[in-house]
N, C-alpha and C positions, 0 to 999 in steps of 0.2 A: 504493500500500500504506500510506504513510504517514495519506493521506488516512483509510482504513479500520481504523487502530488509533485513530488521532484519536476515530473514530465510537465504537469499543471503551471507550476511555477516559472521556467522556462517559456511556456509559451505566451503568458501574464508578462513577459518580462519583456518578448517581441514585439508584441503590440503597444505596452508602455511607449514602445520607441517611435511606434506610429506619427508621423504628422500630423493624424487625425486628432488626437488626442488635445484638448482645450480646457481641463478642469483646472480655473484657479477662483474656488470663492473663497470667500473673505472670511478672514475672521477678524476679533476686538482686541484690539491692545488698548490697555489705559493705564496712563501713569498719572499717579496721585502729584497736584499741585504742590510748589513748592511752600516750604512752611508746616507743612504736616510733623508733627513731632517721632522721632524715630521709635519704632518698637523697639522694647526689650530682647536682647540673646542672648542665650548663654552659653554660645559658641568661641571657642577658643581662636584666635586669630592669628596668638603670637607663638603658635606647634613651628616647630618646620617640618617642612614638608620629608616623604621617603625618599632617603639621599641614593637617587642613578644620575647616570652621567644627561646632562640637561640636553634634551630632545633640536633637533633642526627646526627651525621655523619652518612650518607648514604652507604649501603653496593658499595661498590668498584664493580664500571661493568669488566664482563670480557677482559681479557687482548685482544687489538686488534694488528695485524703485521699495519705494515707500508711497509715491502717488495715489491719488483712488484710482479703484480701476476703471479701465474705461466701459460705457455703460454697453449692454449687449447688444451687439449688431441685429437686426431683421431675422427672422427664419430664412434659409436659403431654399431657390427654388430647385429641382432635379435635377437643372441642367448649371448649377453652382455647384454640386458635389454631394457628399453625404451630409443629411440634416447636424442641428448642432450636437456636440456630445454629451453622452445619456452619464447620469451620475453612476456609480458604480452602488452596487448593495452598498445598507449602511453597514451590514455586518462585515464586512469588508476593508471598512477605513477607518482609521485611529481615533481613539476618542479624545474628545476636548478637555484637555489638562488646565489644569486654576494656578498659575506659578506667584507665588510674591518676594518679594525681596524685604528680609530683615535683615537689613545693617544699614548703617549711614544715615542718608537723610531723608529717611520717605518709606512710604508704604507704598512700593508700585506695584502694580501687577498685568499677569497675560492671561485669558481666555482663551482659548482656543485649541485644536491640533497642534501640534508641533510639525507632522508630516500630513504629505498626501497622500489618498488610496492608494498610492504607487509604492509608502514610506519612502517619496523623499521628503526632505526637509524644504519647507514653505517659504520662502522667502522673506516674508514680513514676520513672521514667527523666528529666521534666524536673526534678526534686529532687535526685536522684542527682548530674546534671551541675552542678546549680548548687554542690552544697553540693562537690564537688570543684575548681569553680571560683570557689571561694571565695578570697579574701586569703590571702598568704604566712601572715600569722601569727595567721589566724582559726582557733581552735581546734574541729574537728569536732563539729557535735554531735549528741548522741543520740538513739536512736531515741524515747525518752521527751521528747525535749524538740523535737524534729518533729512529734508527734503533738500536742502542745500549742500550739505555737504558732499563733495566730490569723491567718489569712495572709486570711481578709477583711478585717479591722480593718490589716492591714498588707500591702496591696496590692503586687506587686512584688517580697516577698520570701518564703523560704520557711523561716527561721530569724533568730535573731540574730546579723546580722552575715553575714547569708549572701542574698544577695541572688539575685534568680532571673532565670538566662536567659532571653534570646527561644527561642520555640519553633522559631525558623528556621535556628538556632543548632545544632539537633538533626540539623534536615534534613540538614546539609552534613557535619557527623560522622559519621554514618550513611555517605554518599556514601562515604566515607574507609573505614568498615567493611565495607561493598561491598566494596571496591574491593583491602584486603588483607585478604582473611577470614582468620581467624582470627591477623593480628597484633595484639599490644598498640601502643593507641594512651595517650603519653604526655601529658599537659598539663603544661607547663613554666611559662605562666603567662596568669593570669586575672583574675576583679576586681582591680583597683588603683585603690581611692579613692584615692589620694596623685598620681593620674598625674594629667596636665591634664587639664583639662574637652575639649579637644578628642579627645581621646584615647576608642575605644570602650571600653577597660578598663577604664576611671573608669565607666562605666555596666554593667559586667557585661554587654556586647554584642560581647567578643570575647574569643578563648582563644588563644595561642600551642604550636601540638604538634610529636609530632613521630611518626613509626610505626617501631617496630622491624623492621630490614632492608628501609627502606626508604630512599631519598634523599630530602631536602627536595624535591629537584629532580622526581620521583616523586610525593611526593604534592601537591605545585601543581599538577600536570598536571591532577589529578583534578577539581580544583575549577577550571580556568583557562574561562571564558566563564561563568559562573555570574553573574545579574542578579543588586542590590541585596546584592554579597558584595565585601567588602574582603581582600583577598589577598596579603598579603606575605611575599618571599623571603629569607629569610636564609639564607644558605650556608655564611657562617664560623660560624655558629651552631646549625647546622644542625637549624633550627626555624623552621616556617609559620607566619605569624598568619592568623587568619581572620577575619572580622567581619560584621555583619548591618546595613545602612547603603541610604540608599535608592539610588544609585547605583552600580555598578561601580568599583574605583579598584585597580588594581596596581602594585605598587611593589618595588624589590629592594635594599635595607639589608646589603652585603658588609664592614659592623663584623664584630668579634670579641667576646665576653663582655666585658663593662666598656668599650669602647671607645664613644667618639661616635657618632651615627649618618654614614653614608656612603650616601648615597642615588644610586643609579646613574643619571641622567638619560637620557628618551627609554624607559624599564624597557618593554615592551611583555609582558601575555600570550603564552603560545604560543596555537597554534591549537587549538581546540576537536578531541578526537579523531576519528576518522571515524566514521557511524555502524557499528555492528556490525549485519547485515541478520540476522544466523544468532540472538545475542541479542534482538530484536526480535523476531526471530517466535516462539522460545522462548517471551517473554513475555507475547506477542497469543495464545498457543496457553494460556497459564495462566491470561491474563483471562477467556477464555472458557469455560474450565472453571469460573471462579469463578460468571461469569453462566446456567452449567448447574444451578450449585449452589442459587444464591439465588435465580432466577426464580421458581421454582416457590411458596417461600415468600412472594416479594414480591406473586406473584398471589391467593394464600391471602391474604392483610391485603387486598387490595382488593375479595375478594368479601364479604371480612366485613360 
């Protein structure tokens, strides 16, 4: 069976590539006015980070608008091509994650997918997270001064001072959103130019959270076997780092706020979940509804 979702997924992956393909709606970013007084954390800020040799800077993702979009064209006639594109099942597409940011100066937050039915990472959703994992004491900025800045001439970032995530970064939040629909997931801490170079924070490639009603210990599960993902547990602080690094690396830091690090020697992952057979076929039974959906249209673009 496994074999024959593999097949599924593959051919989900072809048609992704289609030209036809036109799904970008929208989601809500809102960041709270300046002046809100900062929430309480009790997140450690002054740990360092697990000492590897300090990663390459990552090629700069493409430049995303922040614009609204622009509004939907006409239905096209039969002899324009295939009608517009059909939403994909909602069982399908990721669900909408609640992100806030405690520290610094504000209580912002993100609504929405992190990805699209396709799991990539949304464009206004990687802004969103960057600009909430942004530095303690980088001051939010506006929608006017998002829309202006030039992020071809400044590769890597999406503002002043507000540097941009990897999009891989997205992927494993998401997982997390999954995983407790509809809890708010907090960020406690993110860029830190001041931390060491070997440190992912110091590059904007790692975020420290945490999920409401949930255990640290809970949500490490979620993310525990995940390739080229940095994963540390802190318990007395009871907040996950996560990070996008070419390697695997786990580690469990049992410090408290302000304290040294304490790093637990031999830290091992848990074991990867079992698979769920009933979820799996759920989602081979949505893929295929997808591929019912878009066939038809991806057969129209090739007789064209």
């Amino acid at each position: 069976m496994l074999r024959w979702y593999a097949c599924v997924t593959a051919t989900l992956g072809a048609l992704a590539a289609s030209p036809a393909r036109a799904d970008a709606p929208v989601t809500t970013v809102l960041f709270a006015a300046s002046g809100v007084a900062p929430a309480a954390s009790t997140a450690s800020e002054t740990r360092r980070a697990a000492v590897e040799p300090a990663p390459s800077p990552s090629p700069a993702s493409p430049a995303a608008s922040v614009a609204s979009p622009a509004p939907a064209s006409p239905a096209s006639s039969p002899t324009d091509g295939p009608p517009a594109a059909r939403r994909r099942p909602e069982a399908s597409c990721p669900r909408p994650a609640l992100i806030t940011r405690r520290m610094g100066d504000g209580d912002d937050s993100f609504h929405g997918p992190l990805l699209d039915c396709d799991r990539r990472p949304r464009p206004e959703a990687l802004i969103a997270l960057s600009v909430l994992a942004r530095p303690r004491t980088q001051p939010a900025p506006s929608a006017e001064a998002l829309a202006a800045f030039d992020r071809a001439a400044r590769p890597g970032w999406v503002a002043e001072g507000v540097r941009e995530v990897p999009g891989e970064l997205l992927e494993r939040v998401q997982r997390i959103a999954d995983a407790f629909d509809g809890h708010r997931i907090e960020i406690v801490s993110g860029h830190r130019p001041d931390a060491s170079p070997t440190s992912r924070h110091h590059h904007a490639r790692a975020i420290d959270l945490r999920v409401d009603g949930a255990s640290a210990e809970e949500v490490r599960d979620v993310l525990a076997g995940l390739d080229a993902t940095g994963l540390g547990l802190y318990p007395r602080s009871e907040f996950v780092h996560v990070d996008v690094r070419e390697r695997a690396h786990y580690w469990v830091d049992e410090s408290g706020p302000g304290e040294a690090p304490r790093y637990v020697r031999g830290a091992s992952p848990p074991a990867p979940p079992a698979v769920d057979i009933d979820a799996l076929r759920r989602e081979t039974e949505a893929a295929l509804d997808a591929i019912r959906v878009e066939l038809p249209e991806a057969e129209a673009l090739r007789a064209r």
